[in-house]
C-alpha positions in Angstrom: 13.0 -22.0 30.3 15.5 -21.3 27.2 17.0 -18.4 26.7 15.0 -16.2 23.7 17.9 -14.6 21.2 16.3 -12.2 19.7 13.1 -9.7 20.2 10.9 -9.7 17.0 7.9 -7.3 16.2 5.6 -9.1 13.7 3.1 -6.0 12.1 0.1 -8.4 9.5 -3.2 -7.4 9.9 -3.9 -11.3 9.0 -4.0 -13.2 11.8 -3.0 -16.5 9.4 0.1 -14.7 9.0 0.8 -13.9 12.4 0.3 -17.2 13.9 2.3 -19.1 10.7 5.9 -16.5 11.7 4.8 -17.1 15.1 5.3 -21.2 15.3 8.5 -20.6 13.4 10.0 -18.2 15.2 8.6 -18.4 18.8 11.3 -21.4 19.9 14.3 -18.9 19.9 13.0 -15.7 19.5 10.8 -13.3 21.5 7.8 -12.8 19.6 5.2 -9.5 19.8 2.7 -8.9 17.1 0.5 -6.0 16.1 -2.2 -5.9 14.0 -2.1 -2.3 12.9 0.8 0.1 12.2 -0.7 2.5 14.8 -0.7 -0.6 17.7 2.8 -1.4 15.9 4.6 1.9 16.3 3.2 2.4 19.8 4.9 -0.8 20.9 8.2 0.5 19.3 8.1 3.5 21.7 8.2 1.4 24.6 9.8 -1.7 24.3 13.3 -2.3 22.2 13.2 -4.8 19.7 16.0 -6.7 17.0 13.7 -6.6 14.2 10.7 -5.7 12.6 8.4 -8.0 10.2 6.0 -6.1 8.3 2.9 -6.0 6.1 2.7 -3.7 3.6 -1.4 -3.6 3.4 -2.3 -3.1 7.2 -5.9 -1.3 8.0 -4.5 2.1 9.0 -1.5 3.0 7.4 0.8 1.7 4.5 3.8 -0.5 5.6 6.0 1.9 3.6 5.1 4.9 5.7 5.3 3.0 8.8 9.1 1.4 7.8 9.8 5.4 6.9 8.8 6.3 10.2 10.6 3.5 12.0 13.3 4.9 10.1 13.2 8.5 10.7 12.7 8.1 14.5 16.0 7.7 16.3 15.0 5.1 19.1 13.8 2.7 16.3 16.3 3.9 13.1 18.6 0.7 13.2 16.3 -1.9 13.6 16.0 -3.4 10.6 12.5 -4.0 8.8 12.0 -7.5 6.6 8.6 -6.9 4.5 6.5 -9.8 4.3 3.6 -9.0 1.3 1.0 -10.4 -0.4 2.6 -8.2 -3.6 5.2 -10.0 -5.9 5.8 -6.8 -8.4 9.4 -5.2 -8.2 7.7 -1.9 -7.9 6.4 -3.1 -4.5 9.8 -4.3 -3.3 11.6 -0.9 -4.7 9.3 1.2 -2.5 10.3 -1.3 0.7 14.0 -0.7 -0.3 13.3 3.3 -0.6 11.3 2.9 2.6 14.4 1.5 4.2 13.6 -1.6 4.5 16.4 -4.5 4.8 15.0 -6.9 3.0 11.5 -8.3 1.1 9.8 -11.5 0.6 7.0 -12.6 -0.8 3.8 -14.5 0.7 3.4 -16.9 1.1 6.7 -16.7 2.9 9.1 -19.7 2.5 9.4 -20.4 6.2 13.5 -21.3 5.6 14.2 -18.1 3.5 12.3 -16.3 6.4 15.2 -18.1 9.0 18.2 -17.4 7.0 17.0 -13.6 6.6 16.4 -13.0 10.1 19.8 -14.9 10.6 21.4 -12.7 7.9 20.1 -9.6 9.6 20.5 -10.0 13.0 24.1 -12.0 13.1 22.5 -14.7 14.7 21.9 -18.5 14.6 18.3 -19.8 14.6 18.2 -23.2 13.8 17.5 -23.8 10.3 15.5 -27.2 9.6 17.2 -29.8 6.9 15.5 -29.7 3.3 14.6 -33.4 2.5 15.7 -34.0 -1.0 
């Protein structure tokens, strides 16, 4: 059994999503997932995690609100949140920023931006697979 580096919450309420950053990710790195931001801030009070990916559209809540919440709540206030969205507009990504968010990408995520991000944020070293040219 390897040793997992990191603990990562995944919050998409689309299961294509989910299952695409879980392939990735689940190698090297715990992997929960919630598909609500009620289900995803419920697991935050009782387990610790590295970082958060997160949705902006989920069914019950906005992705902004729950990254201000993570935020404002001190168990959870320096784990950082990576938005993951369907939205490409700058106003989007702004209102992750203001949120607190540490960073935003686009979907369809580039699967080796989504690596070097979660390296970048967590000071860590998840292999990165070589770009053919």
């Amino acid at each position: 059994m390897s040793v997992k580096i990191a603990k990562i919450l995944i919050v998409d309420d689309e299961v294509t999503s989910i299952e695409v950053m879980r392939s990735l990710l689940q190698t090297n790195v715990d992997v929960v997932t919630a598909e609500t931001s009620f289900e995803a801030l419920s697991l935050l009070e009782k387990d610790d995690f590295d970082l958060v990916l997160l949705d902006v559209d989920l069914p019950d809540m906005s992705g902004f609100d729950v990254c201000k919440i993570i935020k404002e709540t001190e168990r959870t206030q320096n784990i950082p949140v990576i938005f993951i969205s369907g939205y490409k507009d700058l106003i989007f990504e702004m209102q992750a920023y203001e949120a607190g968010a540490a960073d935003y990408l686009s979907k369809p995520v580039n699967l080796i931006r989504l690596l070097m991000r979660i390296n970048v944020n967590l000071n860590i070293k998840i292999p990165i697979p070589k770009i053919k040219k």
